[in-house]
C-alpha positions in Angstrom: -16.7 -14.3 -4.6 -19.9 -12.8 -2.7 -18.0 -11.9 0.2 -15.2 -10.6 -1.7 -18.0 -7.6 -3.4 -19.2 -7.4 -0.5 -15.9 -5.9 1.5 -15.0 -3.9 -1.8 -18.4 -2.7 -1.5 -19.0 -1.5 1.6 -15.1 -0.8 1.5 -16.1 1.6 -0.8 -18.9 2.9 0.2 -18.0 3.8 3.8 -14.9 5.8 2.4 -16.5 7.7 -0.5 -19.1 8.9 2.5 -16.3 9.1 5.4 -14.3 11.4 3.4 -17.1 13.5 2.8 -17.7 13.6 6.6 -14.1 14.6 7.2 -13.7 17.2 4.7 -16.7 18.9 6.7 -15.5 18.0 10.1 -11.7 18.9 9.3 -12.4 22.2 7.4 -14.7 23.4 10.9 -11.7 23.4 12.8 -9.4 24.5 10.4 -7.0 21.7 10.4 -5.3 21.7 7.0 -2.2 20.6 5.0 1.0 22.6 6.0 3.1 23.2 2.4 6.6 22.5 2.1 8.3 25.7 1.0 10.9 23.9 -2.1 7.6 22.2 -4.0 6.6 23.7 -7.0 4.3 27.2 -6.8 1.2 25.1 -8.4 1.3 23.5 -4.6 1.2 26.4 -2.6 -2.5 27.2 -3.7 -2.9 23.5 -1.6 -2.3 25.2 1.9 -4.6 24.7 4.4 -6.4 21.5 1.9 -7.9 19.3 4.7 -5.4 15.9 5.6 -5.6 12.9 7.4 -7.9 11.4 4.9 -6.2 8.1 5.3 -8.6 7.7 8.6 -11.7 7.1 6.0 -9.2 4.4 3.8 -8.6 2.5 7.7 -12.1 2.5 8.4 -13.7 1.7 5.1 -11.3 -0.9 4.6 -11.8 -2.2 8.5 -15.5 -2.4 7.8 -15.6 -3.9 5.0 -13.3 -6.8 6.1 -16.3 -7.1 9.0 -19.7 -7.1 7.1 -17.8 -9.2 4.5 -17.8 -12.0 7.3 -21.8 -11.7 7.5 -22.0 -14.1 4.3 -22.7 -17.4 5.7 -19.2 -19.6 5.4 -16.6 -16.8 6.3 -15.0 -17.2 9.2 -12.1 -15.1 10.8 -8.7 -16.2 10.6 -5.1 -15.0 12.0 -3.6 -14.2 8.6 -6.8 -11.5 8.0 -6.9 -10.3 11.4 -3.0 -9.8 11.6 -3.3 -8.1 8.1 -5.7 -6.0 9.0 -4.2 -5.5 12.4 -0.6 -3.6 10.3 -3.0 -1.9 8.2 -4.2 -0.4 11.0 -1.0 0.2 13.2 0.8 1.6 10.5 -2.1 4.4 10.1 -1.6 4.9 13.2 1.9 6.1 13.2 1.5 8.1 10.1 -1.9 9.9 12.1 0.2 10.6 14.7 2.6 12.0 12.7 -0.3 13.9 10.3 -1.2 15.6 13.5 2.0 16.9 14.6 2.4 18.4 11.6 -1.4 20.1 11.5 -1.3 20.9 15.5 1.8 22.8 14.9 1.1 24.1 11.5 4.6 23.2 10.1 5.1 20.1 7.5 7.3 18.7 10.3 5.8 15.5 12.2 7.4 13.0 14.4 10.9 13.1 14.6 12.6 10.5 12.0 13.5 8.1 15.0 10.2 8.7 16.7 8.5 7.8 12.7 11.2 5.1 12.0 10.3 3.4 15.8 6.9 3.3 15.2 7.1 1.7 11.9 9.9 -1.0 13.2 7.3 -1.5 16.0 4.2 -2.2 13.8 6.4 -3.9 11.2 7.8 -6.5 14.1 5.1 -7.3 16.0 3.0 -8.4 12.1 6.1 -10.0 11.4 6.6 -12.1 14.9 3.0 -12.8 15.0 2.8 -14.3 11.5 5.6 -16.7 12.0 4.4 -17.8 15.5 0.5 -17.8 15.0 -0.1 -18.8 11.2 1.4 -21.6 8.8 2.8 -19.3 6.5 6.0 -20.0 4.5 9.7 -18.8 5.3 10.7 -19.3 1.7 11.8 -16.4 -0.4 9.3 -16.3 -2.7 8.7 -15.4 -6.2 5.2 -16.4 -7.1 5.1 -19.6 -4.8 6.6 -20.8 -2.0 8.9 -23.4 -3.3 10.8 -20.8 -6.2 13.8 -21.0 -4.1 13.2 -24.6 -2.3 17.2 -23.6 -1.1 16.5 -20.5 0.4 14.5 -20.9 3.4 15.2 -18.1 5.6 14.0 -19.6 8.7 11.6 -17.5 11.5 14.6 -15.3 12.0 15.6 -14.5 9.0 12.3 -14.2 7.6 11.4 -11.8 10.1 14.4 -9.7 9.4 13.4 -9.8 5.7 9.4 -9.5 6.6 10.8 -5.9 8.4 12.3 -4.4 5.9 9.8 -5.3 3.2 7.4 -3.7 5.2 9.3 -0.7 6.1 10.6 0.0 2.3 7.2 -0.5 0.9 5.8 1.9 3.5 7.8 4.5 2.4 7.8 4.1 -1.0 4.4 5.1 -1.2 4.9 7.9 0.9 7.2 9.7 -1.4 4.5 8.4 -4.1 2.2 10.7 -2.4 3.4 14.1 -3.8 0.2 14.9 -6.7 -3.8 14.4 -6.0 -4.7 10.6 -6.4 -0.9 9.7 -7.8 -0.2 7.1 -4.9 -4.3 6.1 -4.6 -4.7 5.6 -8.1 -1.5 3.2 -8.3 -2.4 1.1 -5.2 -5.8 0.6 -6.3 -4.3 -1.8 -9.5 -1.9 -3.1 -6.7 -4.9 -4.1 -4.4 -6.7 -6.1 -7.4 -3.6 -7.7 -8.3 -3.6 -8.7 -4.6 -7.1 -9.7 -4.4 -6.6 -11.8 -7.8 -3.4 -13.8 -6.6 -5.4 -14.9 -3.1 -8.1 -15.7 -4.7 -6.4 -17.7 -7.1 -4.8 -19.2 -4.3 -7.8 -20.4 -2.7 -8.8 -21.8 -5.4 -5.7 -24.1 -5.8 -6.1 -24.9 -1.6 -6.2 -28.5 -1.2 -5.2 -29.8 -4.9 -3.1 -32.1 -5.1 0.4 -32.2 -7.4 2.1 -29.2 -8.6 -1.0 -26.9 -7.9 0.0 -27.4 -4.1 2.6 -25.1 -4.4 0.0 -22.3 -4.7 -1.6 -23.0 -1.1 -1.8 -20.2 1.0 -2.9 -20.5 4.1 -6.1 -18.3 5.0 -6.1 -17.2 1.2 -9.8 -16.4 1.1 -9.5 -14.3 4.1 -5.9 -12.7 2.3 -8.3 -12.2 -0.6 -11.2 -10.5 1.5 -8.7 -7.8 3.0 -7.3 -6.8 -0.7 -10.9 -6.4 -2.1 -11.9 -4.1 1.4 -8.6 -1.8 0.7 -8.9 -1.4 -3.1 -12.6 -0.6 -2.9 -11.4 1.9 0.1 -9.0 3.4 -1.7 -11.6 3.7 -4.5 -13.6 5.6 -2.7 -11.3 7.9 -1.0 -10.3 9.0 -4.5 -13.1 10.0 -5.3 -12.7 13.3 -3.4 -8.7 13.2 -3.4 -8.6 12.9 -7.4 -7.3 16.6 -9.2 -8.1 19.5 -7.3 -8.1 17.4 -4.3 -10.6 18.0 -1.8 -8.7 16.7 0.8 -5.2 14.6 1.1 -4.6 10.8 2.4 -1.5 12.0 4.1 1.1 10.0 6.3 -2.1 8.2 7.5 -2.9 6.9 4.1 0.4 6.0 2.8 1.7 4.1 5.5 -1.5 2.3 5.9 -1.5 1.3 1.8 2.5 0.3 1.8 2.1 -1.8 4.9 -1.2 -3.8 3.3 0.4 -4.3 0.1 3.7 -5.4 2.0 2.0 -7.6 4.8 -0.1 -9.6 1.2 2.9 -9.9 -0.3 4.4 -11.5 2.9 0.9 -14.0 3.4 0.7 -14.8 -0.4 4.5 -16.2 -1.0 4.9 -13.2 -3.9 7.9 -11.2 -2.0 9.8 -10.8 -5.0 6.6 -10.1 -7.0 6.0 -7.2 -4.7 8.3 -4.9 -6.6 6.6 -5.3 -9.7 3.3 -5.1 -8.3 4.1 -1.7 -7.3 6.2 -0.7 -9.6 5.3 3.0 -9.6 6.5 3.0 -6.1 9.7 1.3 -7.2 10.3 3.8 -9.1 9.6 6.6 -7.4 11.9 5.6 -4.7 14.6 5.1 -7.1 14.6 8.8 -8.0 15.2 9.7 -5.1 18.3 7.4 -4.4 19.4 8.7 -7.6 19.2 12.2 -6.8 21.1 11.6 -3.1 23.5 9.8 -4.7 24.1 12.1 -7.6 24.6 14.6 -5.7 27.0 13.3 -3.2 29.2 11.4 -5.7 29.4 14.0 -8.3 27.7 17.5 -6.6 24.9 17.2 -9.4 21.7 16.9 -8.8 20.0 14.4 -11.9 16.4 15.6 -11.8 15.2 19.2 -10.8 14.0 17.8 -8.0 13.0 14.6 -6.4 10.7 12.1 -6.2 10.5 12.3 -9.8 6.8 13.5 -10.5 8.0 16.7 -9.4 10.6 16.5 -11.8 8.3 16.5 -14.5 6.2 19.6 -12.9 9.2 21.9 -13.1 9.4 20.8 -17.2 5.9 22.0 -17.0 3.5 19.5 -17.6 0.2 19.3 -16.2 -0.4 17.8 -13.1 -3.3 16.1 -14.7 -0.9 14.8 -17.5 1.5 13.0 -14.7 -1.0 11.8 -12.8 -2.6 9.6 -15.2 0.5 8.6 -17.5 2.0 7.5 -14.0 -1.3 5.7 -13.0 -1.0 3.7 -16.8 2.4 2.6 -16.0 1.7 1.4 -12.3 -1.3 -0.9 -14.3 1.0 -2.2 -16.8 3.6 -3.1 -14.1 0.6 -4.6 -12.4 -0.4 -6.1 -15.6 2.9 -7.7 -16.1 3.4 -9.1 -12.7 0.1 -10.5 -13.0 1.7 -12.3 -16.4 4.3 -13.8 -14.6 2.7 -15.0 -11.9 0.1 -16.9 -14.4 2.7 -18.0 -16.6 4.5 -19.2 -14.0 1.7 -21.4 -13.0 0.9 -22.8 -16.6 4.6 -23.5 -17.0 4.8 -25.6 -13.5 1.0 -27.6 -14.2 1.3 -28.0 -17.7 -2.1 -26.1 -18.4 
């Protein structure tokens, strides 16, 4: 439990004073966020708002997973360090892409092959070297490994499904990331939930009976990552929270969907994922709803997609979506945290 305060702590900590350093830093050499011409006026007053913020959620996140592993009985393990490792690769393609767009002062980055190679890259290698170099399980998964005892994918498979997973859930909280703090403030409950399962998983490692079907291999470590990202994020949203000071960007978001995709993946809860981020679910959703409303019947459902912009053009307050939006990703959390404990009274009789 030590170590696990210890990398939200210093998760934290580092990224409430990195951001500060790259507000200053960014603003010097006037790098700012380009602003898409079809958003909403209240946006266009955002021009030129530092970006790239999603460097200080990498690092604070990083470090904290390190200094964590100063408290005597933590050790490394591949499941962490592979974790960490598509945390940090998938920052890496959205920087790339942040800079494009601020080098060239237009809110076009990397080409959509270039973006969606990158991704596949990251998302495949994490995926190859979690079959091959850890004990994890190619079950589709629920809240354990043995919901489906008939549907092992096998390496293959599971890679195939590990992919898109990652991939979806990356961009899924890109298009969250329209409104200050909206996709910050919803992965933070999605990063406790994380840290909550693994931990409760590590807790069940070695019992015998029904409660071995909550093992996870390298839980603690799972755990240690989750706690470093959701006091990261914390502390990032501190200066991104309404009127941000600076924005996360493609850096950010891709970073956040591919850690809560790659826990999902280590902790046996792929199905859970959905729920977990619920808010990102549904955001996505919109905005298959609007294509394919518009396609099928030349009508476009909301005023304009994703959906929180939907809600600016009815007029409400940035503010007002921003936190009603945050109180439904925590009770989707909530819930998915319900049904992963009822799950586990109803299998061990507790």
């Amino acid at each position: 439990m030590i170590a696990l305060l210890m990398a939200a702590g210093v998760g934290l900590a580092t990224s409430l004073v990195g951001t500060r350093f790259l507000i200053v830093w960014l603003r010097q050499r006037g790098i700012g966020q380009p602003i898409h011409e079809d958003v909403p006026d209240a946006h266009r007053t955002k021009a030129g708002t530092p970006t790239m913020g999603g460097i200080a959620i990498v690092a604070g996140a990083t470090i904290g997973y390190l200094v964590s592993h100063t408290r005597p009985g933590m050790s490394f393990s591949t499941s962490g360090i592979l974790l960490v490792l598509l945390v940090i690769g998938a920052g890496v393609v959205g920087g790339l892409d942040d800079w494009i767009k601020v080098s060239q002062e237009r809110n076009l980055g990397l080409s959509k092959a270039a973006k969606s190679i990158g991704l596949l890259s990251v998302a495949i290698g994490f995926a190859v070297a979690a079959v091959a170099f850890t004990d994890v399980h190619t079950n589709l998964s629920f809240t354990r490994f043995d919901n489906f005892e008939d549907l092992d994918l096998g390496p293959v498979l599971w890679v195939v499904w590990a992919v898109l997973l990652i991939v979806g859930c990356t961009n899924a909280v890109n298009l969250t990331d329209g409104l200050d703090g909206l996709a910050g403030g919803s992965a933070i409950s999605g990063f406790a939930a994380f840290t909550v399962i693994a931990f409760w998983a590590y807790r069940n490692n070695g019992q015998p009976g029904a409660l071995a079907n909550y093992q996870v291999p390298d839980a603690l470590d799972v755990a240690t990552v989750a706690a470093a990202l959701a006091g990261a994020t914390t502390g990032f949203l501190w200066w991104n929270a309404t009127p941000a000071r600076i924005f996360m960007g493609d850096t950010g978001s891709l970073a956040i969907g591919g850690g809560l995709a790659g826990m999902a993946l280590l902790l046996n809860t792929h199905l859970l994922l959905p729920l977990i981020g619920g808010l990102f679910v549904f955001e996505t959703l919109s905005v298959i709803v609007q294509v394919a409303g518009f396609r099928l019947f030349k009508k476009r459902p909301f005023r304009m997609a994703p959906i929180h912009h939907h809600y600016e053009f009815a007029g409400w307050p940035q503010t007002t979506i921003i936190v009603r939006f945050w109180i439904l990703a925590g009770l989707s959390t909530a819930i998915a945290l319900g049904l992963y404990l009822a799950d586990f009274i109803h299998l061990t009789g507790q």
